[in-house]
N, C-alpha and C positions, 0 to 999 in steps of 0.2 A: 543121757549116758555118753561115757565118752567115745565108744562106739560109733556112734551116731551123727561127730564133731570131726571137720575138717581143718586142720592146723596147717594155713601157707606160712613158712618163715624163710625170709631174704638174707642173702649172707651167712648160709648156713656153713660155711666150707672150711672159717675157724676163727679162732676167739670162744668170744661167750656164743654166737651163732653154732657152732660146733657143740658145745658143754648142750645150748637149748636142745639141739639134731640128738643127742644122744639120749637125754633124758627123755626126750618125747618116744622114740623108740623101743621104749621098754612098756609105754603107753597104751592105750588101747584107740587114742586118736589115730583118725587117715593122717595122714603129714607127708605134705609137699614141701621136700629140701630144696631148697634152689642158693643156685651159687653162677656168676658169672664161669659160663663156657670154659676158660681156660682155668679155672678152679676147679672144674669137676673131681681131676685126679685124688682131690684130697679127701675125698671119699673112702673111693678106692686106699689111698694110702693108712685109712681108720681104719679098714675094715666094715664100710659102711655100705649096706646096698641097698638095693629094692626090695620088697617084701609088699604081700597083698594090700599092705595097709602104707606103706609105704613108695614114695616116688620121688626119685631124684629129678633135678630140671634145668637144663641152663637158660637163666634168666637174668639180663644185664638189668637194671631197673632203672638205667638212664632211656630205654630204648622203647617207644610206644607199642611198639607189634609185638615185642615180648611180653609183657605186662598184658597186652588184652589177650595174647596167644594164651596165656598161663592162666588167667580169670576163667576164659570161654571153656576150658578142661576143665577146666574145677566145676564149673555148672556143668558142662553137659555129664561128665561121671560123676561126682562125689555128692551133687545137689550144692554148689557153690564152696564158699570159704564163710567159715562157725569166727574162727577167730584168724586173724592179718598181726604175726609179730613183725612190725619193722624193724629191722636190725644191721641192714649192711647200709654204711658210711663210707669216706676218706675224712684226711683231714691234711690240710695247707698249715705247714708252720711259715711264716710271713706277717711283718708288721704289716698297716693300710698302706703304705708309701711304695711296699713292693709287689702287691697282687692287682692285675690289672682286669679289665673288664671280663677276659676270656675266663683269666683264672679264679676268678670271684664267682662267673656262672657255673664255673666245672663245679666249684667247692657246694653251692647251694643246688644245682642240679642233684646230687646225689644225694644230700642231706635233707632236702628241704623239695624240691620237688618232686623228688620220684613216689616217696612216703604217698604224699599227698594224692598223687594219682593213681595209686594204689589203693589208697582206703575209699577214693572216689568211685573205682570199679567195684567194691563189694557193698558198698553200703546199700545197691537195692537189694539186694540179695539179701541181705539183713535186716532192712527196714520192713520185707515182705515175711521173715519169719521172726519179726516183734525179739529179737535176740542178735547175738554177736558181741564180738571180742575186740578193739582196738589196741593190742598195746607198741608200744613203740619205744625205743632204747634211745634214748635224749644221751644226757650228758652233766655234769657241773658245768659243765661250757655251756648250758641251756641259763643257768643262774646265774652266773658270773664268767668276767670275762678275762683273760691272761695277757699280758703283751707279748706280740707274736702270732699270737691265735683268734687275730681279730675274723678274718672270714669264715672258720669253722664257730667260733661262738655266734656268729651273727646266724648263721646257719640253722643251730640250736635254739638260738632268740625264736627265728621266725619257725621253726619248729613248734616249739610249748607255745606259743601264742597262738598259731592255729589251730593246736588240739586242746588246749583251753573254749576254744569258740567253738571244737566239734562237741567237746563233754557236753555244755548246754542243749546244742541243736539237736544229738541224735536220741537224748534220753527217755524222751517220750515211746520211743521204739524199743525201749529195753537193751541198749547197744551201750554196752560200758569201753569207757575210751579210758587209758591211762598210760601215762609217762615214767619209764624206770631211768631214772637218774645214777650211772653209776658214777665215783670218780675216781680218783686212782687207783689202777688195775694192777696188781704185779703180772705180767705179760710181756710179749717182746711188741707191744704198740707202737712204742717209741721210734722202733726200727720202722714200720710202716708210713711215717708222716713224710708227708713228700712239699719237697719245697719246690717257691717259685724259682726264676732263673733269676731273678734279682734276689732274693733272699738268699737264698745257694751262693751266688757271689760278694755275697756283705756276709755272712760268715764265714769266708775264706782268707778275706780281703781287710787287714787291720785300719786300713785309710778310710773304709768306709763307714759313714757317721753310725751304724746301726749293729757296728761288729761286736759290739759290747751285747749289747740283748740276745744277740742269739747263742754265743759261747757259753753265755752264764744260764738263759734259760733251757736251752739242751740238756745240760748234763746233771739240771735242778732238777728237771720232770723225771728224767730217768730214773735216779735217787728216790725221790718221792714215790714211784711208780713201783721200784723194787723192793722198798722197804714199804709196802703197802701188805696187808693181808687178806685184802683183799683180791679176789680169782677169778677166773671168766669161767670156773663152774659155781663158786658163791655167787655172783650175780648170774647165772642161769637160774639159778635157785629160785632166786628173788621173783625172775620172770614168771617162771612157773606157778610159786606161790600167788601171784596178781593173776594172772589167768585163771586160778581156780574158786579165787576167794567172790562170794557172790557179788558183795557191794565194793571192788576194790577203789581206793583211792585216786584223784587225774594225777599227781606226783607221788612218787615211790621211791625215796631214796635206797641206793643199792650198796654203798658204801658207807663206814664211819666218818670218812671227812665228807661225805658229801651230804650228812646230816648235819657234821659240827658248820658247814658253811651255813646250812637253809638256818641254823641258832641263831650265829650272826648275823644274819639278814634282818632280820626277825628283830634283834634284841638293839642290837646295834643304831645309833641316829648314821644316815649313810656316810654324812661326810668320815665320823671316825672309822667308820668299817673301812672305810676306800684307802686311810690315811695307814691304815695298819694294814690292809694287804699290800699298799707301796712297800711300808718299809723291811714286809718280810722278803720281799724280791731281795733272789741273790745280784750284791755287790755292784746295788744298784746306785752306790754313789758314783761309780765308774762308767756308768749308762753315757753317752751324751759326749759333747766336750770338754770331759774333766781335765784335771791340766796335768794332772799325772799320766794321760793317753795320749795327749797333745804332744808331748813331750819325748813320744816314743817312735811316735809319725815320723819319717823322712822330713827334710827341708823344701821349703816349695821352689818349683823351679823358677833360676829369675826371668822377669821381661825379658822379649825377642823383640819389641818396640823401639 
């Protein structure tokens, strides 16, 4: 019964995390909302509170003593966590050229480890009641990857490749693991991606070899993103439905483009899938050193030799 089901979900303070926090409230699951500490207010600002069955929490899920702080409640009151939606992310807009060691770990820290050590904490808990829930909110950045958005897809890569190898290992215990795949959300995401300090300054910066990619892919995703109909309460939907359904699937798509891509992965020989998402890239003859750019650059300064 659902009653009887402890529901932790990360990130719950907005987006699709917010659309999950509300539909589950109408539930009869416990539910631990957690949202990094300086997120709390947007609770409050929903109209969101605590109730018997409910508990708000500030949990950074970069930070080890929060994560086993918020596990060790969850067992000693609710009898552990039934199901772990992972759901809170960042995400680095930045070719490979401009994310450096620190910001490569920020981007996988959040994405990719913290998950990890979260489902690490419940799984005895799980493994000890032959049951439980894995789902976890991947990405089209999990299948395929953008230019620009090299550290978050890599993110997403190591992502679904480790919860492919959890589906097999936990099965035996009755622990269904699966990945919701949304992709383009109409939301205000867009506004959320945070750049590196070299990416921030090569799209500001027209001399810089890389100002073409990010002019043109900015204002593409945005586009794509708003004329999407997809919603972050239609993919809570999706969530919910996978959490309920007995034998759900390890990938979920959550979007219509994020199934018409898993088509062409599928149907496609790779080199022409690759060849035809090149050429859908916005005004990507311009990328690089076109001479129509070259042309636009300042003159170089002469020798001081």
């Amino acid at each position: 019964m659902e009653s009887d089901k402890t529901v932790l979900i990360t990130g719950a303070g907005s987006g699709i995390g917010l659309e999950i926090a509300r539909a589950l409230m109408k539930s009869n699951y416990r539910v631990y909302l957690t949202a990094r500490e300086s997120s709390l207010p947007r609770f409050d600002a929903h109209a969101i509170g605590e109730s018997p069955q409910v508990r708000i929490r500030a949990l950074d899920v970069t930070k080890p003593e929060q994560r086993e702080a918020m596990i060790a409640e969850a067992e000693r009151d609710w009898g552990g966590i039934d199901v772990l939606i992972n759901n809170a992310g960042v995400s680095y807009r930045a070719v490979v050229e401009h994310v450096d060691e620190q910001e490569r770990l920020a981007q996988m820290d959040v994405n990719f480890r913290s998950p990890m050590e979260l489902i690490r904490l419940v799984l005895p808990g799980m493994r000890a009641k032959r049951a439980g829930r894995i789902i976890t909110v991947s990405s089209v950045g999990g299948m395929m990857a953008m230019p620009t958005m090299a550290a978050y897809s890599a993110s997403k890569f190591a992502l679904e490749g480790a919860h492919e190898a959890l589906w097999y290992e936990v099965r035996p215990w009755g622990i269904r693991v699966s990945l919701v795949q949304p992709g383009f959300v109409d939301s205000d995401g867009f506004q959320k991606v945070r750049y590196t300090s070299q990416s921030d300054r090569s799209e500001h910066e027209l001399a810089e070899p890389y100002h073409e990619h990010y002019v043109n892919m900015g204002p593409f995703i945005e586009k794509l993103m708003k004329a999407s109909r997809a919603t972050p309460t239609s993919v809570a939907q999706v969530v919910l439905k996978t959490m309920r359904r007995p034998n759900p699937p390890l990938r979920v798509p959550a979007t219509l483009d994020a199934k018409g891509f898993a088509l062409l992965r599928r149907i496609l020989p790779r080199s022409t899938y690759h060849w035809l998402l090149y050429k859908m890239l916005p005004r990507v003859d311009a990328w690089g050193p076109s001479p129509k750019r070259l042309s636009a650059l300042p003159p170089p300064r002469p020798d001081t030799d």
